[in-house]
C-alpha positions as CSV (number, residue, x, y, z in Angstrom):
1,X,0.0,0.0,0.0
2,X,0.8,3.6,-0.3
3,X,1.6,5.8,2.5
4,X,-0.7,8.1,4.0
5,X,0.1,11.5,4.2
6,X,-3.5,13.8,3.5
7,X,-4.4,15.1,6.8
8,X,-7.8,14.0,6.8
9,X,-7.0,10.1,6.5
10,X,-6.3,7.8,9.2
11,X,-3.9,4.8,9.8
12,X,-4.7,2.0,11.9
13,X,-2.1,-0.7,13.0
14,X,-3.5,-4.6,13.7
15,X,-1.6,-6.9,15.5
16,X,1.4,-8.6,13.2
17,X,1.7,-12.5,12.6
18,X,6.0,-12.0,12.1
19,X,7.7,-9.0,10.7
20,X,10.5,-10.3,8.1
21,X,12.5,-8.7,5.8
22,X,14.8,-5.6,5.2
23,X,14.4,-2.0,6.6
24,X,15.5,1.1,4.4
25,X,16.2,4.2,6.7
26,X,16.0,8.1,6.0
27,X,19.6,9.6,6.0
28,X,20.2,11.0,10.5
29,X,18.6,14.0,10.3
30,X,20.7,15.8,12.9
31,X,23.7,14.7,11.1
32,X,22.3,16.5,7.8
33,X,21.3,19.8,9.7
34,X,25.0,19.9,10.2
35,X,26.5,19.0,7.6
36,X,24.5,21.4,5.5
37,X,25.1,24.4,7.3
38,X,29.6,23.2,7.7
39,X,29.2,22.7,4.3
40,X,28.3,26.5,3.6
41,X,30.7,27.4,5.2
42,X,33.0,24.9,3.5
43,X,35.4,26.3,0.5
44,X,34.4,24.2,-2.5
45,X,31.6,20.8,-3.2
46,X,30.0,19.3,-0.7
47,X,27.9,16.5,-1.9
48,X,25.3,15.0,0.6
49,X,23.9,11.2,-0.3
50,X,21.5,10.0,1.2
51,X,20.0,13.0,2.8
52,X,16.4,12.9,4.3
53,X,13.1,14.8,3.1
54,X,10.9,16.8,5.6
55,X,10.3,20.7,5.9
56,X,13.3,20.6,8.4
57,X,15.9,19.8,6.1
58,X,13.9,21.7,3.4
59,X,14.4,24.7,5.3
60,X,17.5,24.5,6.0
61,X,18.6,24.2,2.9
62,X,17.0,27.4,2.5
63,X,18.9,28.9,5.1
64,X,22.6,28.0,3.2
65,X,21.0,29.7,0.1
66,X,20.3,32.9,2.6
67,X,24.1,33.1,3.4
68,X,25.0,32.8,-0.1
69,X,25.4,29.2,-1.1
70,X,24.8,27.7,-3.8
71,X,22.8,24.6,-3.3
72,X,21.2,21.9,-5.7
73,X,18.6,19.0,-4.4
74,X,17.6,16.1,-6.1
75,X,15.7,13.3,-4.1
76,X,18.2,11.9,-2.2
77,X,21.1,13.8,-3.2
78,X,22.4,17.1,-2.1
79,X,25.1,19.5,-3.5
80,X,26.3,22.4,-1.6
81,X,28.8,24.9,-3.1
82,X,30.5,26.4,-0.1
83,X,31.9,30.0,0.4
84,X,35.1,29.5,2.6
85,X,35.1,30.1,6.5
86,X,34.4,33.7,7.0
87,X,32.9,34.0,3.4
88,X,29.0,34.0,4.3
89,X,26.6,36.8,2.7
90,X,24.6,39.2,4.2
91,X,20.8,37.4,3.6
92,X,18.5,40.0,2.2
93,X,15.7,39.6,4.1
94,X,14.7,37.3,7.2
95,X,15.9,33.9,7.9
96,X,13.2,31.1,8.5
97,X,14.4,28.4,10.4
98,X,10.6,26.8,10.9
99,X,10.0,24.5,13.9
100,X,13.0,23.4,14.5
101,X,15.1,24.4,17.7
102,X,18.4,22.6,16.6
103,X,18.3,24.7,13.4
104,X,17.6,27.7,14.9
105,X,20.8,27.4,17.6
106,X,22.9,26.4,14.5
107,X,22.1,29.2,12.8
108,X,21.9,31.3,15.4
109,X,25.7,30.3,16.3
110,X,26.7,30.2,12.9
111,X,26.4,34.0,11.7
112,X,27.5,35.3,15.2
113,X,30.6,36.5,14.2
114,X,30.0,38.6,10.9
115,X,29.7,41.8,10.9
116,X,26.1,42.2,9.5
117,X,22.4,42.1,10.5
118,X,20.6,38.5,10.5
119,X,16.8,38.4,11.4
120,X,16.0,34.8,12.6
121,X,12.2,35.9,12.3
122,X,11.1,32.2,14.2
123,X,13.1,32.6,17.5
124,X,9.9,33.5,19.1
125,X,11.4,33.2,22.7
126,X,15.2,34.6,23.5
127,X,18.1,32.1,22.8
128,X,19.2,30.0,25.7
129,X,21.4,31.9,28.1
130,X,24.2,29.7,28.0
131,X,24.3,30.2,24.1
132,X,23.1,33.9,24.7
133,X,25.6,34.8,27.2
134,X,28.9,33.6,25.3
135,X,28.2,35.5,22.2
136,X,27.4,38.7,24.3
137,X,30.8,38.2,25.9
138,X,32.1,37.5,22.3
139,X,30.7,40.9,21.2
140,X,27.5,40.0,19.6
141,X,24.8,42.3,19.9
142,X,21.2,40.7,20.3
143,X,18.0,42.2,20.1
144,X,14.5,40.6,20.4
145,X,12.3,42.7,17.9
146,X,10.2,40.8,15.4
147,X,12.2,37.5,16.2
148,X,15.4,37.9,17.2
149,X,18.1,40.2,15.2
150,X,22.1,39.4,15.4
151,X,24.9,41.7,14.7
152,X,28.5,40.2,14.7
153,X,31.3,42.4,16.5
154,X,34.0,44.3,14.7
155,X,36.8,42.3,16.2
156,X,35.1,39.3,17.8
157,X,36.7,37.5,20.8
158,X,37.6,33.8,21.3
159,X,34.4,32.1,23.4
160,X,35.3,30.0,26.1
161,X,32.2,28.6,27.5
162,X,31.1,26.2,30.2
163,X,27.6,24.1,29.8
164,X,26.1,23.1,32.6
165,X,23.1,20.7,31.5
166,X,23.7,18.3,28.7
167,X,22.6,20.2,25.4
168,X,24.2,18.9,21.9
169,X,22.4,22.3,20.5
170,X,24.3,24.7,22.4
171,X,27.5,22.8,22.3
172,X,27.3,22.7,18.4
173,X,26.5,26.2,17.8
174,X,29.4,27.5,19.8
175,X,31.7,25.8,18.0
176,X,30.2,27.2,14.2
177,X,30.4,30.2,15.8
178,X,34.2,29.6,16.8
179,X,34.7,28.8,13.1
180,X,35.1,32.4,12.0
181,X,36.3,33.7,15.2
182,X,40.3,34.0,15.4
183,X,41.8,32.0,18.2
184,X,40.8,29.1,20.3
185,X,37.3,28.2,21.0
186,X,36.8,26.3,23.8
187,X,33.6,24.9,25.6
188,X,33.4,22.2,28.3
189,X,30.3,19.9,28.7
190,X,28.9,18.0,31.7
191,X,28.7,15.0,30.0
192,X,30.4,12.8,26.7
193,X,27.0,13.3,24.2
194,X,26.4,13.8,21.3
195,X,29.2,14.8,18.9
196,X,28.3,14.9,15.1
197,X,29.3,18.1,15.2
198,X,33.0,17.6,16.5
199,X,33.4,15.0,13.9
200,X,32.1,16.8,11.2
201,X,34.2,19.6,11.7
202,X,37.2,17.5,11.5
203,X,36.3,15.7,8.9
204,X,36.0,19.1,6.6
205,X,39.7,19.7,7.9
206,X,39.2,21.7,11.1
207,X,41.9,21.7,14.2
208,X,39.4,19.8,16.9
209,X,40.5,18.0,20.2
210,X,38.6,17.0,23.2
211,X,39.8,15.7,26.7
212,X,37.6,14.2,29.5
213,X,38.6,15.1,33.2
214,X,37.9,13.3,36.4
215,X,34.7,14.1,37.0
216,X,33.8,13.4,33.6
217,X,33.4,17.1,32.4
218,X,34.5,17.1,28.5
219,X,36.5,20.0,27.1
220,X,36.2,20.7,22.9
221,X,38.9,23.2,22.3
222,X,39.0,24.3,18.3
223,X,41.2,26.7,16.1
224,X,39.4,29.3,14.6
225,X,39.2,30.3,11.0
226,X,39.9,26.8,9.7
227,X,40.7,25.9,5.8
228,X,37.4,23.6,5.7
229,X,37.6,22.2,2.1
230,X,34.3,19.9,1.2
231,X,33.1,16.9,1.3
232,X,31.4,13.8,0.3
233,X,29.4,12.1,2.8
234,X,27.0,9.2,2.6
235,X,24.8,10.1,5.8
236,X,24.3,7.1,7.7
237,X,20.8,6.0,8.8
238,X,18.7,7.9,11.5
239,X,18.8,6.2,15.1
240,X,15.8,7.9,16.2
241,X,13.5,6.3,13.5
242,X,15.4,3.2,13.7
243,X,13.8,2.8,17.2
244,X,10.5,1.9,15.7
245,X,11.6,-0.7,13.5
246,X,13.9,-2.1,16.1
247,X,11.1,-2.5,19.4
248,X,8.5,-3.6,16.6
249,X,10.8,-7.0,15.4
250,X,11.7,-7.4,19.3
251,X,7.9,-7.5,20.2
252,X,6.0,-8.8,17.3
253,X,6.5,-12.9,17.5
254,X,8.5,-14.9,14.8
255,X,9.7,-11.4,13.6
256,X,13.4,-11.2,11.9
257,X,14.3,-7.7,10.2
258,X,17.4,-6.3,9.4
259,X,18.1,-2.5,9.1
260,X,21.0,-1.7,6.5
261,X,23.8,1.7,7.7
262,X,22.6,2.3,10.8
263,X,24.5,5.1,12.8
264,X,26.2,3.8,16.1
265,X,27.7,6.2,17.5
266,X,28.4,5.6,21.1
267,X,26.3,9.1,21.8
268,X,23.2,7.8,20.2
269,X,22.7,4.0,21.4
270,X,21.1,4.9,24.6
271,X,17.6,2.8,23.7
272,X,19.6,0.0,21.7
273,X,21.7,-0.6,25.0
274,X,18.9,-0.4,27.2
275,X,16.6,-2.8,24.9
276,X,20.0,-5.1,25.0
277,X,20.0,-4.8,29.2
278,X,16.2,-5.8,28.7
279,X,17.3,-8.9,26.8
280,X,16.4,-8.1,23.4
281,X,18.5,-9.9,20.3
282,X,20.2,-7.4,18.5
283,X,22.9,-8.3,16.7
284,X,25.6,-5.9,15.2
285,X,27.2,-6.7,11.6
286,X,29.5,-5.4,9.0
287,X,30.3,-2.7,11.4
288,X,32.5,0.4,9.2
289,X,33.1,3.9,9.5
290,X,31.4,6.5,6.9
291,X,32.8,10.1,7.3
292,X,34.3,9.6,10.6
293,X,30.9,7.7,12.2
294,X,30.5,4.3,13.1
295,X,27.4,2.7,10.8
296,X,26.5,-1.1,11.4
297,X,23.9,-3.2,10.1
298,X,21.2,-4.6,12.8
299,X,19.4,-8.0,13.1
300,X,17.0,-7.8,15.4
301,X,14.9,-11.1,16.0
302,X,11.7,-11.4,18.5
303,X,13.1,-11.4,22.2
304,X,10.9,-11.9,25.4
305,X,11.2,-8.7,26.9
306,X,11.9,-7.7,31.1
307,X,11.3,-4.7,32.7
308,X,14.2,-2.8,34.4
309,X,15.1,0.4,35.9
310,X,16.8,3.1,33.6
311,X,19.2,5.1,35.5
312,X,19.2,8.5,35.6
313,X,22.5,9.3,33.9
314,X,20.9,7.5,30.6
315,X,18.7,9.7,30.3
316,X,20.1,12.4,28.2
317,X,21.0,9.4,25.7
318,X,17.5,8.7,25.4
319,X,16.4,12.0,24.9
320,X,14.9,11.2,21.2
321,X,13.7,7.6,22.0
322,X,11.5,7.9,25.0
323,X,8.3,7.1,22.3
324,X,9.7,3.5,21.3
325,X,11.4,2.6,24.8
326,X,7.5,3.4,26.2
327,X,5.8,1.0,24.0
328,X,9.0,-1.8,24.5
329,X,8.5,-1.7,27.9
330,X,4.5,-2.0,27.5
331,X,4.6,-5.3,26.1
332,X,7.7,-6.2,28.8
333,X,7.7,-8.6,31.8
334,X,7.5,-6.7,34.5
335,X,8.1,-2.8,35.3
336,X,10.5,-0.4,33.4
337,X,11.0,2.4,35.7
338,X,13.0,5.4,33.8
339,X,14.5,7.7,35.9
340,X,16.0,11.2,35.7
341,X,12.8,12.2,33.7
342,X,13.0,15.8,35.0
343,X,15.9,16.4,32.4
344,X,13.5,15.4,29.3
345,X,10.4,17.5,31.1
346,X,12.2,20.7,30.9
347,X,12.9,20.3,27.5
348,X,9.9,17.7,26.3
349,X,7.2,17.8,29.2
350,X,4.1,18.1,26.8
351,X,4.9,15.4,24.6
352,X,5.7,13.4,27.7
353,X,2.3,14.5,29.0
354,X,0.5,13.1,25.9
355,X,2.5,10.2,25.8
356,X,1.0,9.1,29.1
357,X,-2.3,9.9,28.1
358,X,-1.9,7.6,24.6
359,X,-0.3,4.9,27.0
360,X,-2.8,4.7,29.4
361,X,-6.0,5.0,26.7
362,X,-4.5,1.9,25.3
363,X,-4.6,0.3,29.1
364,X,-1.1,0.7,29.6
365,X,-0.3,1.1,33.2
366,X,1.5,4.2,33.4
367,X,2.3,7.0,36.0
368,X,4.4,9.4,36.5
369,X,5.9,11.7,39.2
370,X,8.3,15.1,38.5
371,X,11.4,12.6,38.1
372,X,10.1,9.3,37.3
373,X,7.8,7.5,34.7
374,X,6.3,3.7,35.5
375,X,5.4,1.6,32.8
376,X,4.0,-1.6,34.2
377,X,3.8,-4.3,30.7
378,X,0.6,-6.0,29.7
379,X,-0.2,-8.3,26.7
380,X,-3.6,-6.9,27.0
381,X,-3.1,-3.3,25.6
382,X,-4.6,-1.9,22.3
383,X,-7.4,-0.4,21.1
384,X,-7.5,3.2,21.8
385,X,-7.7,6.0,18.5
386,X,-5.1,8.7,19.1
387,X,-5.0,12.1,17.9
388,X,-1.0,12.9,17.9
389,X,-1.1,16.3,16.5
390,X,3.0,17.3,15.1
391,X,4.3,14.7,17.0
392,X,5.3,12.2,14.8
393,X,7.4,10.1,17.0
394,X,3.9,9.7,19.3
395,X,2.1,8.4,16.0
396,X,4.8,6.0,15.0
397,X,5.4,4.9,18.7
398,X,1.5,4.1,18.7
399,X,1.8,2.0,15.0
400,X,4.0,0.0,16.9
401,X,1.9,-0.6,19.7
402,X,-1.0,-1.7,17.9
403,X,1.4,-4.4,15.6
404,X,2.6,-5.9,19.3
405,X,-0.5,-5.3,21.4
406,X,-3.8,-7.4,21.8
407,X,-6.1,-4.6,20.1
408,X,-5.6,-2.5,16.7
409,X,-4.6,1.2,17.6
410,X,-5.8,4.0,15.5
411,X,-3.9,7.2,14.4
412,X,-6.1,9.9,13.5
413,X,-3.5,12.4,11.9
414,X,-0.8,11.0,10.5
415,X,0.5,13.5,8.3
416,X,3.4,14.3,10.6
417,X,4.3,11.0,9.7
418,X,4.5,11.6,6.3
419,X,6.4,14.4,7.1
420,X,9.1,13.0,8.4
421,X,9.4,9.6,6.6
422,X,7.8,9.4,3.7
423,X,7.9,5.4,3.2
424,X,7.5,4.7,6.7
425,X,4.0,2.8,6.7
426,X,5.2,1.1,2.7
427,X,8.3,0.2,4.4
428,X,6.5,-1.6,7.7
429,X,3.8,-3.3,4.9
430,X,6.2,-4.6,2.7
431,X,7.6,-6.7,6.3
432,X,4.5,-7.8,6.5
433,X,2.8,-5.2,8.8
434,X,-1.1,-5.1,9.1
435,X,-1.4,-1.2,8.7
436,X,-4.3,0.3,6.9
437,X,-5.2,3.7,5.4
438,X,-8.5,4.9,5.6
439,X,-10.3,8.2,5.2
């Protein structure tokens, strides 16, 4: 069958005999954000296989073209002619950098330094103070009227920086702001996360090292004005939508798929680790590295599930795959407690909020407290419809649930599926998934 993507159609999800077969993933979407925006600022070609669809990639696209790349897209296939560090236009009018937060702190980080005016016309709210604050210092000037408006210094000054909450955002655009900033850069971290950004930066030539003390604080420190030089990278498939796939073969019985280029880097395996404590068969092959990340293939085969506790200091690694670790440990033994969840609140608390909500009106036994969730597994869950609005990873994370669960499951909006991963539903049929469209 087709996918669904018209807003006024439906998709509901029956419980699956086996899932078998092969699993073709989008290109990681917060690798692509990056590497779009490095390879603007990238003297020469950067050529971009394998990159996702969506509005958020869409868009920022658009914002390379506003700083004077040149860019050409074609399906899966991107081509960036880069200006040189330091080389970025003035953009003539506003830059749009839609719903995403990540793009928006790229940006935002990225044009710091020049010495012209850049309207980000969606940064409804002020930038985060601990991105805020070390471009002040740097000599930034930044005003809140009709978005928010930066003005790069004269002569700007080297940013050190010190983060005190985990955020892979912040982290990232100091260091494309550092790019075009004489000097040293240098930011320290509380934690080892995410770092696309670090390797992408030296794999376009940039002087990058990072040491970890004691108490486990990390410290980036990076040479400013870089000769980056482009690229060719095949983008590695997205972790985050790989989570669906993955808890759906480890649930549905007699089920054996395998996902082709997955991205393993040690920063975003939080829910394949924790799935692996839980007892789930995963199984790792033809592991490689693809411009500077580790990519594997998966097997993942049917596994009897068990509840456990997830400690708190996982949490930051599971910041993008709370959705499918829910509906894993639904259909678990036992109960999955996840600590530390005051960390993914601040940032996430309404789509934790409606998570809940779609758990429990599928008879999930969940609760919650300010720094816990409770998920208490039951073959006998199913059958609620759920309206999941924008969030996509709610809609898939309840597709899944009604292939493993006792009763179908119902999603009433599923464009922001679509969205997101245009062959998602095509791609779960053709394992043999019971999904239906219907108006």
């Amino acid at each position: 069958m087709a996918d669904a993507s018209p807003a006024q159609e439906r998709l509901t999800a029956r419980r699956a005999k086996a899932l078998k077969g092969s699993f073709t993933l989008p290109g990681d979407q917060a690798i692509a954000l990056r590497a779009v925006l490095i390879g603007a600022t990238a003297l020469g070609q950067t050529v971009l296989d394998g990159i996702p669809g969506g509005p958020t990639i869409e868009t920022a696209l658009a914002v390379a073209r506003a700083f004077g790349a040149r860019v050409d897209h074609d399906g899966d296939n991107c081509i960036i002619d880069g200006l040189g560090v330091g080389g970025l236009l003035a953009p003539l009018g506003p830059v749009q950098t839609g719903a995403s937060r990540l793009l928006l702190l790229l940006t935002a980080g990225l044009v710091a330094p020049y010495r012209f005016a850049t309207n980000l016309a969606d940064a409804a709210d002020a930038l985060p103070t601990e991105l805020s604050q070390p471009l002040g210092l740097m000599g930034t000037e930044l005003s809140g009227v009709d978005g928010m408006t930066l003005m790069g210094p004269a002569l700007p000054l080297p940013i050190t920086a010190k983060i005190t909450e985990p955020s892979a955002g912040i982290k990232s655009a100091l260091l494309l702001a550092g790019l075009a900033i004489p000097g040293v850069t240098q930011i320290t971290e509380p934690a080892v996360g995410r770092d696309h950004t670090e390797i992408l930066l030296s794999h376009f030539g940039a002087s990058i090292e990072s040491q970890v003390d004691g108490q486990g604080w990390r410290t980036i420190v990076l040479t400013g004005q870089p000769d980056l030089r482009g690229q060719f990278l095949a983008l590695p498939a997205d972790t985050a939508l790989a989570s669906f796939p993955i808890v759906a073969a480890l649930l549905v019985p007699g089920s054996e798929v395998v996902l082709p280029n997955v991205l393993v880097n040690p920063g975003r395996t939080g829910l394949i680790d924790t799935l692996l404590e839980m007892g789930g068969n995963i199984e790792f092959f033809n592991q490689r590295q693809s411009g500077g990340e580790f990519v594997a293939d998966l097997r993942i085969r049917h596994s009897r599930l068990r509840g456990i506790t997830i400690p708190a200091d996982r949490t930051a690694a599971l910041a993008h795959d709370y959705h499918a670790l829910a509906v894993a440990a639904a259909l678990a033994d036992g109960e999955t407690l996840l600590l530390g969840l005051e960390q993914l609140r601040r940032r996430d608390g309404d789509r934790i909020a409606a998570l809940q909500v779609a758990l429990t009106a599928n008879h999930v036994t969940c609760e919650e407290t300010p720094d816990r969730m409770s998920i208490v597994g039951a073959d006998r869950c199913g059958g609620a419809s759920i309206a999941c609005g924008t969030d996509y990873r709610l809609a898939m994370a309840m597709l899944v649930l009604g292939l493993a669960g006792r009763d179908a499951v119902t999603v009433t909006d599923p464009a922001s599926i679509a969205a997101v991963f245009p062959r998602f539903v095509s791609q779960f049929v053709a394992l043999g998934a019971p999904i239906d469209a219907r108006k």
